[in-house]
MARDRENDREN-867109 format. One record per atom (N, C-alpha, C): residue in one letter; x, y, z. Coordinates in steps of 0.02 Angstrom, whole numbers, always signed. Example, Ala and Ser with C-alpha at 12.3 -4.5 7.8 and 13.67 -1.06 7.14 Angstrom:
+----+--------+--------+--------+
! aa !     c1 !     c2 !     c3 !
+----+--------+--------+--------+
!  a !   +660 !   -284 !   +390 !
!  a !   +615 !   -225 !   +390 !
!  a !   +660 !   -165 !   +390 !
!  s !   +642 !   -112 !   +354 !
!  s !   +684 !    -53 !   +357 !
!  s !   +645 !     +2 !   +394 !
+----+--------+--------+--------+
//
This chain:
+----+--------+--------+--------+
! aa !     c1 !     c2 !     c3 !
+----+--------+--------+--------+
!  x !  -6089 !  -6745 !  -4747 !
!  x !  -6114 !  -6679 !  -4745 !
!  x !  -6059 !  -6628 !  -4735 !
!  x !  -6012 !  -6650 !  -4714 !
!  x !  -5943 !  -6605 !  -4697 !
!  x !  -5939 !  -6582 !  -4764 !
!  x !  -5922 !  -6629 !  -4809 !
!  x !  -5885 !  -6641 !  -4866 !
!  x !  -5942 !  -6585 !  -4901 !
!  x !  -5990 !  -6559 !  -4909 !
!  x !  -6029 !  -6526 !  -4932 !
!  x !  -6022 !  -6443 !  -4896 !
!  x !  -6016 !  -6431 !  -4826 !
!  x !  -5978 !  -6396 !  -4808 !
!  x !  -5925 !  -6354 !  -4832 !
!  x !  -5871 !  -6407 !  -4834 !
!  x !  -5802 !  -6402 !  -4863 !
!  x !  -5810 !  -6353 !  -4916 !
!  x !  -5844 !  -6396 !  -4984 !
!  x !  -5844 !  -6373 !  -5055 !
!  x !  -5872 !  -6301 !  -5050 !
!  x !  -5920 !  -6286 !  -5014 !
!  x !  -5953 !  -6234 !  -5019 !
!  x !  -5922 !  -6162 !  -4978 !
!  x !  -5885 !  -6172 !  -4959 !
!  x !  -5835 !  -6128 !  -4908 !
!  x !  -5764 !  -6115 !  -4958 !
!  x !  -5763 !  -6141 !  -4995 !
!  x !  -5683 !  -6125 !  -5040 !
!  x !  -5705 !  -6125 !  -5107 !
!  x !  -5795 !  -6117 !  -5121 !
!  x !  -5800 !  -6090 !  -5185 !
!  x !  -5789 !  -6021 !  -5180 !
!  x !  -5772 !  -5989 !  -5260 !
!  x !  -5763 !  -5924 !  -5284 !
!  x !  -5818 !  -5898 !  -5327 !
!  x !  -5861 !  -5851 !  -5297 !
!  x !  -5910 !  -5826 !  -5333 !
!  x !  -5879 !  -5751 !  -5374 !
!  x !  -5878 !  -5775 !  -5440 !
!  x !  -5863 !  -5707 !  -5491 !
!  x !  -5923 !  -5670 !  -5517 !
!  x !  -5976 !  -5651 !  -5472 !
!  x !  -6021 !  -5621 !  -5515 !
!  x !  -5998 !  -5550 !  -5511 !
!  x !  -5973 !  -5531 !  -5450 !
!  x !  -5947 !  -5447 !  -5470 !
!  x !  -5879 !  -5421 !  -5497 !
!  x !  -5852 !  -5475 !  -5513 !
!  x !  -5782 !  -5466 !  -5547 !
!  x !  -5765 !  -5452 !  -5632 !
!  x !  -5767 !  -5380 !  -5651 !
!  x !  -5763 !  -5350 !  -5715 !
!  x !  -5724 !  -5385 !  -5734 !
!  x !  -5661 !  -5403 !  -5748 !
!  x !  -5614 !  -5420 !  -5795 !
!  x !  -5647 !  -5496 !  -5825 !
!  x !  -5686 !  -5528 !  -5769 !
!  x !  -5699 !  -5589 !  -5801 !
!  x !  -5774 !  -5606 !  -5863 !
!  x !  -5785 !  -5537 !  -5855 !
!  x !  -5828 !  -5529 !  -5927 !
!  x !  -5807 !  -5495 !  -5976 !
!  x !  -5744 !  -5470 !  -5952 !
!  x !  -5710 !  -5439 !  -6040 !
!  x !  -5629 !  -5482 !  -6013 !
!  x !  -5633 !  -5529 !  -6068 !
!  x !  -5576 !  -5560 !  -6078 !
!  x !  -5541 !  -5511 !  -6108 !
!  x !  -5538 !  -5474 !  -6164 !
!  x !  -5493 !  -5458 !  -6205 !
!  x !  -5441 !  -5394 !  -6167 !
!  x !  -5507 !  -5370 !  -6120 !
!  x !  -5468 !  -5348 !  -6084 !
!  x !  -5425 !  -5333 !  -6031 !
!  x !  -5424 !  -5434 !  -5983 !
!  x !  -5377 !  -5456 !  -5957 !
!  x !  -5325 !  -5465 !  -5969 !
!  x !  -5332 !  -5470 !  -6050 !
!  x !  -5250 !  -5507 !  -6096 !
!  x !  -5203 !  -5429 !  -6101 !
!  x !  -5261 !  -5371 !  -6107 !
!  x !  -5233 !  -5318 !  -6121 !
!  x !  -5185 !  -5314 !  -6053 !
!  x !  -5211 !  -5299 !  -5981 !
!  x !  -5201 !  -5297 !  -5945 !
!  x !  -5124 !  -5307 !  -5914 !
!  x !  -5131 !  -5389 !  -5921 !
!  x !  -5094 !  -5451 !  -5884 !
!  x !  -5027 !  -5437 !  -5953 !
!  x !  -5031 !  -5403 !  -6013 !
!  x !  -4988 !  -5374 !  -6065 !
!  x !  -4958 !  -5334 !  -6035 !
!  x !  -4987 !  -5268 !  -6017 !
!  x !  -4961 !  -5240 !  -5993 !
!  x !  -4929 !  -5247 !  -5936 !
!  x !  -4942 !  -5258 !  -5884 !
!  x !  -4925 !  -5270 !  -5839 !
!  x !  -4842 !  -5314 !  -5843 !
!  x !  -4840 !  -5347 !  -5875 !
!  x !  -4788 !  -5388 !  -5908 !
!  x !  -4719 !  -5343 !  -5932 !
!  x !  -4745 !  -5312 !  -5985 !
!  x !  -4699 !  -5266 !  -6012 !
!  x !  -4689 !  -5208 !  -5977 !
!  x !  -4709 !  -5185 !  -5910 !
!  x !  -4704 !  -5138 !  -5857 !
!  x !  -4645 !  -5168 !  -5805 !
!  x !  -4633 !  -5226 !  -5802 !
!  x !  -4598 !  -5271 !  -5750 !
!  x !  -4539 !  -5287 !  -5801 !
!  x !  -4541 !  -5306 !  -5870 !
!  x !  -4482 !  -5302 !  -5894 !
!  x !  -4453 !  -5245 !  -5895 !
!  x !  -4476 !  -5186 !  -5900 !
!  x !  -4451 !  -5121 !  -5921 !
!  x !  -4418 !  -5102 !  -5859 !
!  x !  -4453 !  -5111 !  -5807 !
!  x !  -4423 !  -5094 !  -5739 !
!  x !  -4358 !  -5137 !  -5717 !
!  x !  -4362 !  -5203 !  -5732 !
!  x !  -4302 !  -5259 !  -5736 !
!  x !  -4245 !  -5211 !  -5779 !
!  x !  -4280 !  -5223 !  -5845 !
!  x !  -4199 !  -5182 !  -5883 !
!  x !  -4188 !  -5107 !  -5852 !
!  x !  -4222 !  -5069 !  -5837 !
!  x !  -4209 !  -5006 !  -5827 !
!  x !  -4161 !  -5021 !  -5731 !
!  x !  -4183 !  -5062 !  -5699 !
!  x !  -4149 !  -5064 !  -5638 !
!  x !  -4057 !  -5102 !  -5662 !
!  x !  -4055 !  -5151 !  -5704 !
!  x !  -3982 !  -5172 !  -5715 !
!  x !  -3957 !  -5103 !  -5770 !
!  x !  -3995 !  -5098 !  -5803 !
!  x !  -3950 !  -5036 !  -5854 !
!  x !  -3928 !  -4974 !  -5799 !
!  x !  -3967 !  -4953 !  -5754 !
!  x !  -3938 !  -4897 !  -5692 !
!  x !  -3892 !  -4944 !  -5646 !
!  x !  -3877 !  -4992 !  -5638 !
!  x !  -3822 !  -5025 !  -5616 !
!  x !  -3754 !  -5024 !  -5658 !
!  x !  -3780 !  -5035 !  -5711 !
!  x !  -3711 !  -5040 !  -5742 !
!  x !  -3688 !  -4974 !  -5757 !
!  x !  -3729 !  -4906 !  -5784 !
!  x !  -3700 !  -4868 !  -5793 !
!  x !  -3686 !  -4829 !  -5729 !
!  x !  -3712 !  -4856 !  -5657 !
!  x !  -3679 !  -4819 !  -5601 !
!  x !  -3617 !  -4853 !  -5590 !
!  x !  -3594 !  -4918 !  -5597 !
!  x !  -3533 !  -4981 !  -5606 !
!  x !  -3478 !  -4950 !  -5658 !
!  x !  -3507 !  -4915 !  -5693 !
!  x !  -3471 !  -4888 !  -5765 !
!  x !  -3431 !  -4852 !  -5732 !
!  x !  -3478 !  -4773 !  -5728 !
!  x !  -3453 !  -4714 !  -5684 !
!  x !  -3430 !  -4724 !  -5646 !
!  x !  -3411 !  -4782 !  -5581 !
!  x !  -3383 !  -4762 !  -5523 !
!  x !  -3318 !  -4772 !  -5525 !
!  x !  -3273 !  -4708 !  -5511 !
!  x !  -3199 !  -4700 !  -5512 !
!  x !  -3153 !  -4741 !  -5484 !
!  x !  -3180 !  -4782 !  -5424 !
!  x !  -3152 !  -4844 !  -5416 !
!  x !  -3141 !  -4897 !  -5465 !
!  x !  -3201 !  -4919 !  -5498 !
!  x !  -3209 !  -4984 !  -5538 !
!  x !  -3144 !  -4974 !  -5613 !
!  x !  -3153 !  -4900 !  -5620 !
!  x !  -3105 !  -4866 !  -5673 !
!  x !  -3055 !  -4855 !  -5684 !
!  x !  -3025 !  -4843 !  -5600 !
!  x !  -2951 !  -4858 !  -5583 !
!  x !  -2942 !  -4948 !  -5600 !
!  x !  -2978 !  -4981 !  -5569 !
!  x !  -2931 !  -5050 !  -5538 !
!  x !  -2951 !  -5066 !  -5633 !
!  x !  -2984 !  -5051 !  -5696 !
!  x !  -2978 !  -5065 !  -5760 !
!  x !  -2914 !  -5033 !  -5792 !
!  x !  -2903 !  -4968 !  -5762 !
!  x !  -2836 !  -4943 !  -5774 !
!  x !  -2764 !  -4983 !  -5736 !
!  x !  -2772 !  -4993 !  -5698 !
!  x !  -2725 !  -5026 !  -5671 !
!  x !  -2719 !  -5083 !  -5705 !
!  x !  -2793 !  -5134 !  -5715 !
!  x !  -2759 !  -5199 !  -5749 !
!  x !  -2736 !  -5187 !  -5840 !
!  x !  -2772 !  -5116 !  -5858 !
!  x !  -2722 !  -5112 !  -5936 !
!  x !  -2658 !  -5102 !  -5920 !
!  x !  -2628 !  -5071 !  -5878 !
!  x !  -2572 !  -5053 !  -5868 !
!  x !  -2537 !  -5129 !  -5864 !
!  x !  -2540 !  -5172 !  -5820 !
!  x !  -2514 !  -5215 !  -5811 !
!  x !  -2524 !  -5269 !  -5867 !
!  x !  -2558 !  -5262 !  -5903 !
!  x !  -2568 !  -5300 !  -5967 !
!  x !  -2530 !  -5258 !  -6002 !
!  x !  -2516 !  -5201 !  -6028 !
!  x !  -2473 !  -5165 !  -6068 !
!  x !  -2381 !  -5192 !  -6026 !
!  x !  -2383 !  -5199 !  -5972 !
!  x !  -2316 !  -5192 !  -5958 !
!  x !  -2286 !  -5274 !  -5969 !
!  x !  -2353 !  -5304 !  -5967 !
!  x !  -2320 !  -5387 !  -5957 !
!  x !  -2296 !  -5407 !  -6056 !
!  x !  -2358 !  -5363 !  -6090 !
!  x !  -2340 !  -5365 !  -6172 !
!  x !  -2252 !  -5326 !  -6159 !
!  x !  -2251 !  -5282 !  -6134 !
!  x !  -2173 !  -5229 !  -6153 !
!  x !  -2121 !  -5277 !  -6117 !
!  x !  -2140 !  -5321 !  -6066 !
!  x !  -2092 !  -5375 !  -6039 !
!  x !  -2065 !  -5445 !  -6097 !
!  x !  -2129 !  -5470 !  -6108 !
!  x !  -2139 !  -5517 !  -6165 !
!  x !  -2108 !  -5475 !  -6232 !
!  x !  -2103 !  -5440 !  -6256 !
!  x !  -2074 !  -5405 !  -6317 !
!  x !  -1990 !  -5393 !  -6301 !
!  x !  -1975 !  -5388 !  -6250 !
!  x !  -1885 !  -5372 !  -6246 !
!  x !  -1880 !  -5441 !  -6226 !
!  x !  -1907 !  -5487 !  -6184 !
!  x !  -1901 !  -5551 !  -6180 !
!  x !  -1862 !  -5560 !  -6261 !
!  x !  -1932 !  -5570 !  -6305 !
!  x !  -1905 !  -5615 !  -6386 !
!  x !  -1842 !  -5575 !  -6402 !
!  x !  -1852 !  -5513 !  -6377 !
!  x !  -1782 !  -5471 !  -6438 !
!  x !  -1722 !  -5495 !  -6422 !
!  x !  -1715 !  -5506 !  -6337 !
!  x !  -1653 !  -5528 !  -6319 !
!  x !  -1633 !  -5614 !  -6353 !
!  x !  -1704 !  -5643 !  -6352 !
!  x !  -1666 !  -5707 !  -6376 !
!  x !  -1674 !  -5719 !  -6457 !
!  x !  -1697 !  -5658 !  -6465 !
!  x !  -1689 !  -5628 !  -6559 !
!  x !  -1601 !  -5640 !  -6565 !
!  x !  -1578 !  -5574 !  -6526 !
!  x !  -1536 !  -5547 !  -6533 !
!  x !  -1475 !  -5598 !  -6520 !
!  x !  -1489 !  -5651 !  -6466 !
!  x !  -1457 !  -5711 !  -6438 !
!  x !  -1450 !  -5761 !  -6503 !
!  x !  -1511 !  -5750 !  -6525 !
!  x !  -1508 !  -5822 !  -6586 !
!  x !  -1459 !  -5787 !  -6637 !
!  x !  -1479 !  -5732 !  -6657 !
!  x !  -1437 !  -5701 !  -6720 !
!  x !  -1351 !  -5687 !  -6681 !
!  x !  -1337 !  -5695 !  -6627 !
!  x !  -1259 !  -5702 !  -6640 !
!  x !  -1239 !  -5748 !  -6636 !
!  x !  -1286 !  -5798 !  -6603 !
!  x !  -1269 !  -5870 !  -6598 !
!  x !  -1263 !  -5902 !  -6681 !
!  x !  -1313 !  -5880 !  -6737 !
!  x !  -1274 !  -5870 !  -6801 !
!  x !  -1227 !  -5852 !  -6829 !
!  x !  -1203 !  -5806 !  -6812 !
!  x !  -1156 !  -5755 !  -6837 !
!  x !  -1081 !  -5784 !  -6803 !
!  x !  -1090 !  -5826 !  -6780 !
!  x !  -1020 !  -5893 !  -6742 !
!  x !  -1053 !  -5945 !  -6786 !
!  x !  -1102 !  -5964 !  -6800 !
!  x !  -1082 !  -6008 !  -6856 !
!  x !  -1089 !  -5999 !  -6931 !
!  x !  -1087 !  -5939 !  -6960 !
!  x !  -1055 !  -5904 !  -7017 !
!  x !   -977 !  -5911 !  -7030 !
!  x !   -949 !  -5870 !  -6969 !
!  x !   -887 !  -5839 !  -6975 !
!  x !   -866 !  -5859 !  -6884 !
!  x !   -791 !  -5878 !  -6889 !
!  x !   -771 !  -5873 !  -6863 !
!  x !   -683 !  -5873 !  -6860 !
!  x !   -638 !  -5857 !  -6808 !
!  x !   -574 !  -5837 !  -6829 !
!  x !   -524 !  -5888 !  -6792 !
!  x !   -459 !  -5922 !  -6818 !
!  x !   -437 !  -5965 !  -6773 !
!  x !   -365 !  -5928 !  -6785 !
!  x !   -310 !  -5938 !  -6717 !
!  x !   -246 !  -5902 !  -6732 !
!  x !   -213 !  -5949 !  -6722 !
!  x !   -159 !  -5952 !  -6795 !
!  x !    -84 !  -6009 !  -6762 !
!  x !    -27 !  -5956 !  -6754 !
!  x !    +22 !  -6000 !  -6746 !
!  x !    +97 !  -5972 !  -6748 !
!  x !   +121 !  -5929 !  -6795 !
!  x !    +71 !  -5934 !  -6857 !
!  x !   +114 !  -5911 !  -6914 !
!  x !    +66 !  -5853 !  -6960 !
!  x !     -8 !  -5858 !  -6931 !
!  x !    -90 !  -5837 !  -6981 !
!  x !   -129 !  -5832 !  -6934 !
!  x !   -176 !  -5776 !  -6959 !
!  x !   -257 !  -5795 !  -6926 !
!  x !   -289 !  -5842 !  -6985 !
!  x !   -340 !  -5867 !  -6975 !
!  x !   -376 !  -5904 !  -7031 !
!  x !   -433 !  -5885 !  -7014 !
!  x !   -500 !  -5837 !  -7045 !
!  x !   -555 !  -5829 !  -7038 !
!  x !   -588 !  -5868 !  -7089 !
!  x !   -640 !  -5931 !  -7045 !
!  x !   -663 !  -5986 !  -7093 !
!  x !   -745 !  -5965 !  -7094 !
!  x !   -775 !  -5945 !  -7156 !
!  x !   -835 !  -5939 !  -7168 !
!  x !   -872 !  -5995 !  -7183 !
!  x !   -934 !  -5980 !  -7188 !
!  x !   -971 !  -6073 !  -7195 !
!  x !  -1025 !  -6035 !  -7251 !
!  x !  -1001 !  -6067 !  -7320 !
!  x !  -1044 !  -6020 !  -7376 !
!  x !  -1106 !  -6049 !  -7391 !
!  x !  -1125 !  -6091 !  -7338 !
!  x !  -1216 !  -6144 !  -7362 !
!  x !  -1261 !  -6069 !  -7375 !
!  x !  -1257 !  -6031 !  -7306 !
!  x !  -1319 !  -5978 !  -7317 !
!  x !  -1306 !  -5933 !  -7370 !
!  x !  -1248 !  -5916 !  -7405 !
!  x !  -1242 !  -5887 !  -7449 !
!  x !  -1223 !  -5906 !  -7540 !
!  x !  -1294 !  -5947 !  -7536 !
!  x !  -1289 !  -5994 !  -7594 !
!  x !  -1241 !  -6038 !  -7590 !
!  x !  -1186 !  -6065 !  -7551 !
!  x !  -1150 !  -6092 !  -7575 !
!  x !  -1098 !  -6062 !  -7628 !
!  x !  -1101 !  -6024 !  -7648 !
!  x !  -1046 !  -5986 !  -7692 !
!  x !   -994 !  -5922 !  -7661 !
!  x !   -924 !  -5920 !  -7668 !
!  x !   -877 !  -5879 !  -7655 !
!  x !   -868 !  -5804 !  -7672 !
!  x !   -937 !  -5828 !  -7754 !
!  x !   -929 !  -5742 !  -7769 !
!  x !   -961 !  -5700 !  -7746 !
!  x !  -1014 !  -5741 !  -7692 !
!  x !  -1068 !  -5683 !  -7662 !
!  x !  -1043 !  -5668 !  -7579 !
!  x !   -976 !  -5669 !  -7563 !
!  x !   -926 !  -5660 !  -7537 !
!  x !   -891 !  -5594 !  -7545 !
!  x !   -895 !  -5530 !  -7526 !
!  x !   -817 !  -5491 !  -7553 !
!  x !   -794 !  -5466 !  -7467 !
!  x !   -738 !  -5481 !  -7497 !
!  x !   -675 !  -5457 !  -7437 !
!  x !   -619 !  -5407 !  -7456 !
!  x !   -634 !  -5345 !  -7409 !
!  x !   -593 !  -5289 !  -7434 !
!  x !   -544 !  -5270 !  -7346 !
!  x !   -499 !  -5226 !  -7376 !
!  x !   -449 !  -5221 !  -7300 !
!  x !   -455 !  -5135 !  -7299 !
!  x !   -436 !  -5098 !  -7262 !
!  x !   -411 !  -5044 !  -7255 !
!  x !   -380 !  -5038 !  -7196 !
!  x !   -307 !  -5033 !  -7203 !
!  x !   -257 !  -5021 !  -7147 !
!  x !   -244 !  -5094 !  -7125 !
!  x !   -277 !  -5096 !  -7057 !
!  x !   -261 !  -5169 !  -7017 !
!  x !   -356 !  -5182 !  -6994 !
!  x !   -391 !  -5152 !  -7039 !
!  x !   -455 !  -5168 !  -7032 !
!  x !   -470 !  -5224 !  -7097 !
!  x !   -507 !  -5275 !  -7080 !
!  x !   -516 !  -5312 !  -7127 !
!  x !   -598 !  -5334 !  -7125 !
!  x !   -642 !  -5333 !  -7191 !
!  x !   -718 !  -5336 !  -7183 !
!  x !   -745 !  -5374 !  -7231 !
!  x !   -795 !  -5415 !  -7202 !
!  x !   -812 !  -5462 !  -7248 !
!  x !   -896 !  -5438 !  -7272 !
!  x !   -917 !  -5441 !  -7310 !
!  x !   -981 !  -5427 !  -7318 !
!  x !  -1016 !  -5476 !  -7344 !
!  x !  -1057 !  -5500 !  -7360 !
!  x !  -1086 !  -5572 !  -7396 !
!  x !  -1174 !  -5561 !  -7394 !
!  x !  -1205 !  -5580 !  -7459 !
!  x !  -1267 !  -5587 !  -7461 !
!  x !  -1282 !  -5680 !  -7503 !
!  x !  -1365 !  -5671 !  -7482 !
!  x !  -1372 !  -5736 !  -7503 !
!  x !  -1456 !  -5730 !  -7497 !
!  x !  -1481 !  -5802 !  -7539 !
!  x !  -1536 !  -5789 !  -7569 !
!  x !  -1558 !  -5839 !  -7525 !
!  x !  -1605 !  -5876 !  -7480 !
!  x !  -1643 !  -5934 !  -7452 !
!  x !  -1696 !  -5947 !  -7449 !
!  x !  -1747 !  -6016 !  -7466 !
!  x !  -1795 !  -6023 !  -7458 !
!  x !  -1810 !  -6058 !  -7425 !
!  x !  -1872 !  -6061 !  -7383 !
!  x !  -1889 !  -6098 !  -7316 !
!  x !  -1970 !  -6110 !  -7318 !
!  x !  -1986 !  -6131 !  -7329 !
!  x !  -2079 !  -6160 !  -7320 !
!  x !  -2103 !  -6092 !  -7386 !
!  x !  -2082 !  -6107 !  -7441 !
!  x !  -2112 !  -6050 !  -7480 !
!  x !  -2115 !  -5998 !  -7473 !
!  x !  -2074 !  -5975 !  -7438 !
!  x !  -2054 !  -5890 !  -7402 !
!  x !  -1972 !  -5874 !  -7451 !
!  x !  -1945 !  -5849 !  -7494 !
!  x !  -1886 !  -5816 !  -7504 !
!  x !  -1862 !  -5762 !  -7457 !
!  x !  -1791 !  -5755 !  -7441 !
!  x !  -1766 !  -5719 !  -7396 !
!  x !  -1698 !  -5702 !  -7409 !
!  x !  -1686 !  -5650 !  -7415 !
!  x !  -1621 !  -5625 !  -7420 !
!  x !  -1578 !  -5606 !  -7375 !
!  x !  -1513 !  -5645 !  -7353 !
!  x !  -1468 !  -5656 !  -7323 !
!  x !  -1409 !  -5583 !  -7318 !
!  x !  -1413 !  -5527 !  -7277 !
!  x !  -1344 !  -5511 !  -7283 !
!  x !  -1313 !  -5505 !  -7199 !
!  x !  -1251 !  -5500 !  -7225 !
!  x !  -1185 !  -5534 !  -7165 !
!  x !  -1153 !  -5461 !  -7185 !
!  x !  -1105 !  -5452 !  -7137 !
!  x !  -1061 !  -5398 !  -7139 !
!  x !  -1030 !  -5381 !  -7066 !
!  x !   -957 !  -5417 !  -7072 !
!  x !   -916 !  -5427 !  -6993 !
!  x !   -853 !  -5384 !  -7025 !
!  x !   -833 !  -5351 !  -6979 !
!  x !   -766 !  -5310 !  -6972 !
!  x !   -709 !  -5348 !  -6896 !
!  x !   -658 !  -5346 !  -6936 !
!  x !   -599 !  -5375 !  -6895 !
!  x !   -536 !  -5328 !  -6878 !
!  x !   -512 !  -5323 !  -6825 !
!  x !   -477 !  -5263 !  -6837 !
!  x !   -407 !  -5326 !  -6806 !
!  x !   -346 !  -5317 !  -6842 !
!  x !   -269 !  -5348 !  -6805 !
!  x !   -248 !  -5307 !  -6806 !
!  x !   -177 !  -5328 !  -6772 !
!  x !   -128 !  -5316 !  -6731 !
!  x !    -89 !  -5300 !  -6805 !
!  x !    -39 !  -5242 !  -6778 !
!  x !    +15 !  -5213 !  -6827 !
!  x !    +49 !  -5265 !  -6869 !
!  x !    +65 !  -5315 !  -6838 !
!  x !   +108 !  -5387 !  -6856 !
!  x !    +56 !  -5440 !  -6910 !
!  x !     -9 !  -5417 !  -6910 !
!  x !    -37 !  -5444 !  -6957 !
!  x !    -28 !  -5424 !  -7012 !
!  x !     -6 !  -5461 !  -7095 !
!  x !     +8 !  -5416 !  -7143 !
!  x !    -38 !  -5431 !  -7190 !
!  x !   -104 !  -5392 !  -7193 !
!  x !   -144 !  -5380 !  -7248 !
!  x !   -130 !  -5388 !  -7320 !
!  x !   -106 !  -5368 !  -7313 !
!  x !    -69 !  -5365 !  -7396 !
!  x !    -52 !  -5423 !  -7434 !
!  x !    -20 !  -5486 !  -7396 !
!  x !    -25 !  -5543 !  -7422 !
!  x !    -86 !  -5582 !  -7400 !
!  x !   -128 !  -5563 !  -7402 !
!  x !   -185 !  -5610 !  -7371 !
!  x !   -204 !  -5634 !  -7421 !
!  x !   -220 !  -5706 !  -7420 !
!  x !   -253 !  -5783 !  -7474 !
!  x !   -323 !  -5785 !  -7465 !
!  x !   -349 !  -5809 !  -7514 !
!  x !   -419 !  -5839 !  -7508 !
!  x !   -426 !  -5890 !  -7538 !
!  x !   -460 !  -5945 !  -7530 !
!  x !   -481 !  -6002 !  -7567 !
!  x !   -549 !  -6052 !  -7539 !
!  x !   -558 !  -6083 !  -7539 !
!  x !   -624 !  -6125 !  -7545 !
!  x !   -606 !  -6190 !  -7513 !
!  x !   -636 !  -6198 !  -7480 !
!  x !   -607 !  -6300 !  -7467 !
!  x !   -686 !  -6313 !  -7439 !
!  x !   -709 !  -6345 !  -7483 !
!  x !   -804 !  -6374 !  -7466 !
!  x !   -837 !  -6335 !  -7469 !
!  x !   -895 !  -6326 !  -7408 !
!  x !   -937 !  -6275 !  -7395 !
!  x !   -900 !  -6227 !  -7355 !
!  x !   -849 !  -6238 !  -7362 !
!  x !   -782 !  -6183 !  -7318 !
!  x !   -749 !  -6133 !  -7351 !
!  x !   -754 !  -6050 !  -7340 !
!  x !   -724 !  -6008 !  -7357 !
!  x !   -669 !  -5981 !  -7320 !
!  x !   -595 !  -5971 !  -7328 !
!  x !   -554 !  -5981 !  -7304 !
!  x !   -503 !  -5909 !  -7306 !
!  x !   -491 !  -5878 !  -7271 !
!  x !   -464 !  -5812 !  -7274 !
!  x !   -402 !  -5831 !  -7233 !
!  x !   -347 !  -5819 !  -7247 !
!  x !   -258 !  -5824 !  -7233 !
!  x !   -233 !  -5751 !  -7219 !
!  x !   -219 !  -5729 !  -7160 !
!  x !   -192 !  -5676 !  -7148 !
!  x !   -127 !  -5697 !  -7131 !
!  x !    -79 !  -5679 !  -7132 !
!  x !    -10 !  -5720 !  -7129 !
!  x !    +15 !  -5678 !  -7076 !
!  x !    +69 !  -5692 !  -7015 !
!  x !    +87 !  -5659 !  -6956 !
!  x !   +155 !  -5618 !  -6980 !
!  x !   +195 !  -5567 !  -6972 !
!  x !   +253 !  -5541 !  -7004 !
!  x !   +304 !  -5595 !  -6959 !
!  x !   +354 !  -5607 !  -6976 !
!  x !   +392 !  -5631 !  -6931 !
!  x !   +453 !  -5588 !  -6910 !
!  x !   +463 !  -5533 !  -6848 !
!  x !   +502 !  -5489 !  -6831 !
!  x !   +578 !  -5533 !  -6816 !
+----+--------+--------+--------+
//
């Protein structure tokens, strides 16, 4: 008899409850109601973010980290140039370089990057200045690239231009400045 009790104490009588004789217009309802709670959801994060936007704090510490992203790129950029600039003389010693004896300078060129040929070579003097200029054609992974060189040497009074030699020995270009002997 409890058990009869029970049931009858936690039934739900809907006889005066409107919505449950117009369904269609529960769905309307429980719709709305829905799209009232999303709207309020987005409308509460969208006034977050655009108060997050606006605040002059959040705007600085974005300015601050472009800055430091701009300065670490302007660090990283003279970084490569220097070891640009490192690699290209560290070439430019193995192009050309000058050896002195007792009797000559010998400036020995290495003509691979410049085709291999002597005529794409010219060597002119003025005074006790002496200049080599050189171009050359190279290809590397289907890329063409054109090669130019151009070193100036300046000697000593006792150097005599005027008889200076040239000749070829291998991939070796060979310049003879001869010493005066006083």
């Amino acid at each position: 008899m409890d058990e009869n009790n029970y049931e009858n104490k936690h039934e739900h009588h809907h006889e005066n409850c409107f919505l449950c004789g117009h369904p269609v217009l529960k769905h309307i309802l429980v719709g709305l109601l829905t799209f009232l709670g999303a709207f309020a959801a987005f409308y509460v994060v969208t006034d977050w973010h655009y108060k997050r936007m606006l605040d002059p704090m959040v705007q600085m510490r974005k300015m601050d980290r472009m800055m430091m992203k701009e300065a670490r790129q302007a660090e990283q950029m003279m970084h490569r140039r220097m070891h640009q600039a490192e690699r290209l003389e560290n070439r430019a010693g193995e192009i050309v370089h000058i050896e002195k004896t007792d009797d000559a300078y010998k400036i020995i060129m290495n003509l691979k990057p410049f085709d291999n040929n002597e005529k794409n070579v010219e060597v002119t003097t003025e005074g006790n200045k002496l200049t080599i200029n050189a171009a050359g054609e190279t290809k590397k992974k289907n890329k063409n690239a054109i090669i130019r060189f151009t070193q100036s040497f300046i000697f000593p009074d006792e150097a005599d231009l005027g008889e200076m030699s040239k000749y070829r020995d291998g991939e070796k270009y060979i310049i003879v400045v001869p010493i005066e002997d006083d």
